[in-house]
C-alpha positions in Angstrom: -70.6 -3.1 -27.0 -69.6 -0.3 -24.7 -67.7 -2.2 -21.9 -65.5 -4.2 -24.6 -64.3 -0.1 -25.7 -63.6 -0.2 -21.7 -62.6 -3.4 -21.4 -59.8 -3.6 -24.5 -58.8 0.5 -23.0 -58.1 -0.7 -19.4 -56.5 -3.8 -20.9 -54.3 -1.7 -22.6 -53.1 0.1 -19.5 -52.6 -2.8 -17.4 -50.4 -4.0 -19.6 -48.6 -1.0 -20.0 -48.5 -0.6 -16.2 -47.2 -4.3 -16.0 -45.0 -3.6 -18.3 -43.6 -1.1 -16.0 -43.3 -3.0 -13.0 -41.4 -5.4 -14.4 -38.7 -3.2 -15.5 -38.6 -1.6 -11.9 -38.2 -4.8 -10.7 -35.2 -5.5 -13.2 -33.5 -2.4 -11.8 -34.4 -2.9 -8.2 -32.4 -6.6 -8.8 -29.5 -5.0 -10.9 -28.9 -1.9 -7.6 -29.4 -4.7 -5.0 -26.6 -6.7 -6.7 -24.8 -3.5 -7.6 -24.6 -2.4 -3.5 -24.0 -6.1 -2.3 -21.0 -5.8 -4.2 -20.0 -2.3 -3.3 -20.3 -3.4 0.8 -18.3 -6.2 -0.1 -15.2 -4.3 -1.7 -15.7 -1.4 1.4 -15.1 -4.6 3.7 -12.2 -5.5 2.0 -10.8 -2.1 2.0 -11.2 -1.4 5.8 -10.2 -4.9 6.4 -6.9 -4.3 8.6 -6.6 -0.3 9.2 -6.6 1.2 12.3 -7.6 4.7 12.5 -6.2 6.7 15.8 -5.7 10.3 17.4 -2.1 10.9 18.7 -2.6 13.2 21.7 1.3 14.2 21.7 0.7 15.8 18.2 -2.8 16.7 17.9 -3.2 14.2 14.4 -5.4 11.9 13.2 -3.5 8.8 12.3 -4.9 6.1 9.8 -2.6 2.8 9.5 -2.5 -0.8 8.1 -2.5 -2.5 11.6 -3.2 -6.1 12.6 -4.2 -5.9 16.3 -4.1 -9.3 16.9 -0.9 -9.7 16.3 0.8 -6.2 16.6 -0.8 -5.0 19.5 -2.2 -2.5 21.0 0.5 -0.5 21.2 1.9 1.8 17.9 4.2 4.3 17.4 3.2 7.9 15.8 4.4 7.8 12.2 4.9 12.0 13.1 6.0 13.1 16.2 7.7 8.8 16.6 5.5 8.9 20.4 4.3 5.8 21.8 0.1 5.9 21.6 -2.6 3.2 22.1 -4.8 1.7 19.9 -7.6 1.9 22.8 -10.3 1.8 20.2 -9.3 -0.9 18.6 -9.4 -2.6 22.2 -12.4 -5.7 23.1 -14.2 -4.7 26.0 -13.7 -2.3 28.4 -10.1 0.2 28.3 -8.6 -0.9 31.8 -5.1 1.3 31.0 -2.9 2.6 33.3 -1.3 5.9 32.9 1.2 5.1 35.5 2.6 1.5 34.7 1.4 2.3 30.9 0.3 -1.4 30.9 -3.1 -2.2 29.9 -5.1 -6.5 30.2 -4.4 -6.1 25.9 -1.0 -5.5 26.2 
Protein backbone atom coordinates (compact mmCIF):
# COMPACT_ATOMS: atom_id res chain seq x y z
CA UNK A 1 0.00 0.00 0.00
CA UNK A 2 2.91 2.24 0.62
CA UNK A 3 4.66 2.29 -2.78
CA UNK A 4 1.28 3.08 -4.66
CA UNK A 5 1.44 6.59 -2.07
CA UNK A 6 5.04 6.67 -3.86
CA UNK A 7 4.20 5.46 -6.94
CA UNK A 8 0.93 7.98 -7.71
CA UNK A 9 3.55 11.01 -5.82
CA UNK A 10 6.46 10.37 -8.34
CA UNK A 11 3.79 10.05 -11.06
CA UNK A 12 2.65 13.19 -10.34
CA UNK A 13 6.04 14.87 -10.74
CA UNK A 14 6.92 13.26 -13.86
CA UNK A 15 4.24 14.54 -15.35
CA UNK A 16 4.71 17.79 -14.13
CA UNK A 17 8.39 17.69 -15.10
CA UNK A 18 7.14 16.40 -18.64
CA UNK A 19 4.97 18.91 -18.71
CA UNK A 20 7.76 21.23 -18.53
CA UNK A 21 9.96 19.95 -21.05
CA UNK A 22 7.56 20.19 -23.53
CA UNK A 23 7.06 23.77 -23.15
CA UNK A 24 10.90 24.41 -23.29
CA UNK A 25 10.93 22.63 -26.27
CA UNK A 26 8.04 24.90 -27.74
CA UNK A 27 10.17 27.94 -26.90
CA UNK A 28 13.44 26.44 -27.94
CA UNK A 29 11.45 25.89 -31.60
CA UNK A 30 9.62 29.40 -31.54
CA UNK A 31 13.70 31.34 -30.70
CA UNK A 32 15.32 29.01 -33.34
CA UNK A 33 12.68 30.14 -35.91
CA UNK A 34 12.75 33.57 -34.40
CA UNK A 35 16.90 33.98 -35.09
CA UNK A 36 16.74 32.09 -38.55
CA UNK A 37 14.73 34.84 -39.48
CA UNK A 38 16.60 37.60 -37.87
CA UNK A 39 20.10 36.23 -39.85
CA UNK A 40 18.11 36.28 -42.75
CA UNK A 41 16.92 40.02 -42.69
CA UNK A 42 20.82 40.99 -41.37
CA UNK A 43 21.83 39.24 -44.79
CA UNK A 44 19.63 41.27 -46.64
CA UNK A 45 20.57 44.39 -44.94
CA UNK A 46 24.40 44.05 -45.46
CA UNK A 47 23.68 42.64 -48.86
CA UNK A 48 25.58 45.39 -51.12
CA UNK A 49 27.37 47.92 -48.62
CA UNK A 50 30.82 48.47 -48.50
CA UNK A 51 32.26 49.79 -45.52
CA UNK A 52 35.89 51.66 -45.99
CA UNK A 53 38.50 54.08 -44.15
CA UNK A 54 39.51 57.18 -46.35
CA UNK A 55 43.15 57.76 -45.43
CA UNK A 56 43.04 61.51 -47.00
CA UNK A 57 40.37 62.40 -44.32
CA UNK A 58 40.74 60.19 -41.52
CA UNK A 59 36.72 58.72 -41.89
CA UNK A 60 35.07 55.72 -41.83
CA UNK A 61 33.02 55.51 -44.88
CA UNK A 62 29.89 53.11 -45.22
CA UNK A 63 28.31 52.98 -48.89
CA UNK A 64 25.75 51.02 -51.06
CA UNK A 65 28.47 49.60 -53.46
CA UNK A 66 28.31 46.73 -55.97
CA UNK A 67 31.96 45.60 -56.49
CA UNK A 68 31.32 43.55 -59.20
CA UNK A 69 30.26 45.98 -61.24
CA UNK A 70 31.54 49.36 -59.87
CA UNK A 71 34.84 48.43 -58.93
CA UNK A 72 37.27 48.66 -56.76
CA UNK A 73 37.75 52.00 -57.04
CA UNK A 74 35.26 54.90 -55.10
CA UNK A 75 35.36 58.23 -54.50
CA UNK A 76 35.14 59.83 -50.78
CA UNK A 77 31.69 61.20 -50.40
CA UNK A 78 33.84 63.93 -47.96
CA UNK A 79 36.91 65.16 -48.87
CA UNK A 80 35.72 63.82 -53.07
CA UNK A 81 39.58 61.76 -52.98
CA UNK A 82 39.94 58.76 -54.97
CA UNK A 83 40.36 55.54 -52.28
CA UNK A 84 40.22 51.70 -52.82
CA UNK A 85 37.91 49.31 -51.77
CA UNK A 86 40.98 46.85 -50.95
CA UNK A 87 38.81 45.04 -48.46
CA UNK A 88 36.38 44.40 -50.54
CA UNK A 89 39.15 42.79 -52.87
CA UNK A 90 39.27 38.49 -53.63
CA UNK A 91 42.55 37.33 -52.76
CA UNK A 92 45.54 38.87 -52.13
CA UNK A 93 45.87 43.22 -52.46
CA UNK A 94 48.63 43.35 -55.39
CA UNK A 95 48.23 47.51 -55.60
CA UNK A 96 50.53 49.79 -56.80
CA UNK A 97 51.08 53.08 -55.16
CA UNK A 98 52.89 54.25 -58.11
CA UNK A 99 50.85 53.25 -61.32
CA UNK A 100 47.65 53.32 -58.77
CA UNK A 101 46.60 50.21 -60.78
CA UNK A 102 45.79 47.15 -58.96
CA UNK A 103 44.82 42.94 -60.97
CA UNK A 104 40.90 44.25 -59.70
CA UNK A 105 40.99 47.25 -61.38
Amino acid sequence: MLYKLFYQRYRRKYQKAKRAADRLRGVKTAYKKEVAALRRRVALLEDGYVVEWCSNCDTQITMLWNVKEDGCRACCPHCGEVMMLCDSCQGECDYNYGNDTCKEM
